[in-house]
N, C-alpha and C positions, 0 to 999 in steps of 0.2 A: 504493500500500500504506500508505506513512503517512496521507495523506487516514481510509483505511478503519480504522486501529487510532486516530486523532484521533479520530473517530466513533464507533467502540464506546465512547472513554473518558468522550466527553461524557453517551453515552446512559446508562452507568453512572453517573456522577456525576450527572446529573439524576435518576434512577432511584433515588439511594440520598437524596437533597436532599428529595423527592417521601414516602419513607418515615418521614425523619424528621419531617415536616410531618404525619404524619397522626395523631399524639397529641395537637394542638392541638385544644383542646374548642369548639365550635360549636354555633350553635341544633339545626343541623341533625343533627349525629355521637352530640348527647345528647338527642333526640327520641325520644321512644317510650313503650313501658309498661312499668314497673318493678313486682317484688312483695319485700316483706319478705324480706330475708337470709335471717334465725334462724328456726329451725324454729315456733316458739312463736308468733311473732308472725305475723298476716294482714292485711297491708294492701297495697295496689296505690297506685301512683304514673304518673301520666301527663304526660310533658313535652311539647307543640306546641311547632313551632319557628316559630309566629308567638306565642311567649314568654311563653306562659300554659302554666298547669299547674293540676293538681288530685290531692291526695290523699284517697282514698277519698270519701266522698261527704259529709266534714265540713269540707274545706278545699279554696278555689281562690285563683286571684290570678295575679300574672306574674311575671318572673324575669330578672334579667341574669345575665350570664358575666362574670366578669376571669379572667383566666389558666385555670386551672383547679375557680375556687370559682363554684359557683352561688348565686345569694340570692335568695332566694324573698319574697316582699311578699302577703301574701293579703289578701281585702277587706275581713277583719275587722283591718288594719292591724298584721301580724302577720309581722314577718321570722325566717325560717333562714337559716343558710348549711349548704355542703354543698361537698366536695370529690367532685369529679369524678374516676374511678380505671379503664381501661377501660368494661366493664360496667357498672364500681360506684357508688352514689352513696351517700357517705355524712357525715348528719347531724353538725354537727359543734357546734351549740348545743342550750341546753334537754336532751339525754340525752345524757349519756356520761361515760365513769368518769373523774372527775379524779384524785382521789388515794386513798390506802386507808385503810380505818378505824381500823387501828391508832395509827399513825403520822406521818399524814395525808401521807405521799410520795406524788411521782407512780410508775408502774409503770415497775420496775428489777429487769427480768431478769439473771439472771448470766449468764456468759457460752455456755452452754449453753443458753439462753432461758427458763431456769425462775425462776420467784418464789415467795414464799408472802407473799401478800397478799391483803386481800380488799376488796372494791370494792362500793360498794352508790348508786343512785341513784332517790331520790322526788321527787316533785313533788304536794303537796297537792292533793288534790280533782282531777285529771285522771290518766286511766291514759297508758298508755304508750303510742305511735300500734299499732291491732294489738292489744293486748292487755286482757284487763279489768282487766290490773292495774297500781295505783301506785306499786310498788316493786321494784326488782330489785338483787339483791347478787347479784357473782362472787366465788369464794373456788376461788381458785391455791393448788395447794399444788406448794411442790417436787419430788415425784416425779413430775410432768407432769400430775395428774388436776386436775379443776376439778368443781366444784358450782355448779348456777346455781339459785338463787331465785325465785321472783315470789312475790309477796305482795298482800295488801290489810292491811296488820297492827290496822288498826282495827276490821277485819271477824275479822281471827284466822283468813284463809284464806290459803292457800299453795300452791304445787306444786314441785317441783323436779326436776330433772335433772342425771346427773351422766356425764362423760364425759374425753376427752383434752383436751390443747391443746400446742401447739410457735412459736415465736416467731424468725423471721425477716425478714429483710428491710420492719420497721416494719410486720407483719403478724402479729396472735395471731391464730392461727387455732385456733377449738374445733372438734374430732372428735367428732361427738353420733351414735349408731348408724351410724358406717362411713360417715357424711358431713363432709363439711372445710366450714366456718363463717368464711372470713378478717376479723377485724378489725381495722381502718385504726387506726393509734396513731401521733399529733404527735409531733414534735419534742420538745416538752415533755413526752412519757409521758403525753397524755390518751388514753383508750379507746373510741374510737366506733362501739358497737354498734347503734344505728339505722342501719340501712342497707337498700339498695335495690340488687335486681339485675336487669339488664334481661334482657324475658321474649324 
């Protein structure tokens, strides 16, 4: 009888050893086809787990892993990184909200998750991957809604939409037509909304 309850405890403790191992990110666990988060944007993302990749049909190249950050190298000598989240991958150079335009802080929710901050990010002469457009501003306001932006403002074109957002566990997540939107937010309150969900 002891033998047999020795046995179930090993199988359990291997069983639970075995679980916790399987958040560790790999060629192979982050292999697949990803598409654009945010509703607005359309782009696809392909990882091989013989360590090449390609976004949409303007970018390839290969990739290593450390822990959970991927870094992408394309052939036009071109590095991301990108933190690895379940499903998620998301972009954590080149597009994401640092600090707000007011003030210039990083995003500091109170403690109910709400801000009123607004957040806006461009890049000269290149649109946003996904979209036709060069600029995008978020504007939080404290009674939970948000406004989102795109723009070309040289062209004096724009579109917007507006909807919820709630803030937990280093996750804004925006509520755009009765769908949940999660964005990954560092340690240091950066906003990284380029992201990628596998299909």
């Amino acid at each position: 009888m002891k033998k047999a309850i020795s046995l179930i405890l090993a199988l359990v403790m291997c069983l639970s050893l075995c679980a916790c191992g399987g958040g560790k990110v790999t060629n192979e666990s982050v292999a697949g086809r990803y598409e654009s988060l945010l509703w607005f944007l359309d782009m696809e993302m392909t990882i091989n787990a013989n360590t090449t990749y390609s976004i949409g049909n303007k970018e390839k190249g290969t990739f290593t892993i450390q822990g959970k950050k991927l870094h992408t190298n394309s052939t036009n000598n071109r590095s991301t990184s990108y933190i690895v989240d379940g499903d998620m991958i998301y972009a954590t150079d080149w597009w994401a909200f640092e600090k707000d335009e007011e003030f210039k802080l990083k995003f500091t929710p109170d403690a109910n998750g709400r801000a009123d901050q607004t957040f806006s990010d461009a890049i000269l002469n290149e649109t946003i991957p996904g979209s036709k457009y060069n600029q995008i501003s978020l504007d939080l306001d404290s009674d939970g809604t948000f406004e989102l932006v795109l723009g070309w403002p040289a062209l004096g074109v724009s579109e917007s939409f507006e909807g919820t957002y709630s803030y937990t566990d280093s996750k804004l997540t925006l509520t755009y037509e009765g769908e949940d939107y999660p964005l990954a937010v560092s340690d240091e309150g950066e906003i990284f909304f380029l992201a990628y969900r596998k299909k």
